[in-house]
N, C-alpha and C positions, 0 to 999 in steps of 0.2 A: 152910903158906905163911908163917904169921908167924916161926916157926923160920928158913925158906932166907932170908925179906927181912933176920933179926935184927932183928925189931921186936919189941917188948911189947905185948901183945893190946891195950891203950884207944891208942896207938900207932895201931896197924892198924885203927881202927875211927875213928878222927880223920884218918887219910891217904886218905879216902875211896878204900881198896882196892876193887877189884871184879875177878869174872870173864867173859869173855868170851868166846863158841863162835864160831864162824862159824855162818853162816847165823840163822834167823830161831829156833829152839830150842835154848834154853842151858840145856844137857847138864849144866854144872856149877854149886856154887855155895860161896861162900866164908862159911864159921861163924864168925860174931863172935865168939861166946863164948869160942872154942876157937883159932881161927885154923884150923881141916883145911879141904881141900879136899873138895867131898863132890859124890857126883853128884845132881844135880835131876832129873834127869826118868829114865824106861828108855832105857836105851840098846840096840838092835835091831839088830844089826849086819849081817842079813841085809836089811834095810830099807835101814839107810846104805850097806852097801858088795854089795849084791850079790854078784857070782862075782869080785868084788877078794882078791886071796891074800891081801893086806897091807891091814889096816883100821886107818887112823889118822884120830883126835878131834884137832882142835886147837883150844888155845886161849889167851887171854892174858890175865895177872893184869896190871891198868892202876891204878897209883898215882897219884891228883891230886893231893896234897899234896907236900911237900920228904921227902926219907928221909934 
């Protein structure tokens, strides 16, 4: 994430980056250390999407600082 934003990792960790899922369990999470994006929790996909052909996670990387 720090790489796509073109930040430098104390950059990304002073722009109060975060990640964001829908609904109430966030699936992902964002490594200071490193800037990857990585997954938090198991992701079940027979649980989220059921008999859905196409299973898609959303989510969004939210900047609160200037970039």
């Amino acid at each position: 994430v720090a790489k796509d934003l073109g930040l430098e990792l104390p950059a990304l960790r002073d722009s109060g980056v975060r990640v964001v899922s829908e609904g109430r369990t966030q699936y992902f999470a964002l490594l200071g250390k490193t800037g990857h994006l990585v997954t938090a929790e198991r992701i079940d996909r027979e649980q989220l999407c059921r008999l859905a052909e196409k299973c898609v996670l959303r989510c969004e990387v939210i900047v609160e600082g200037e970039m």
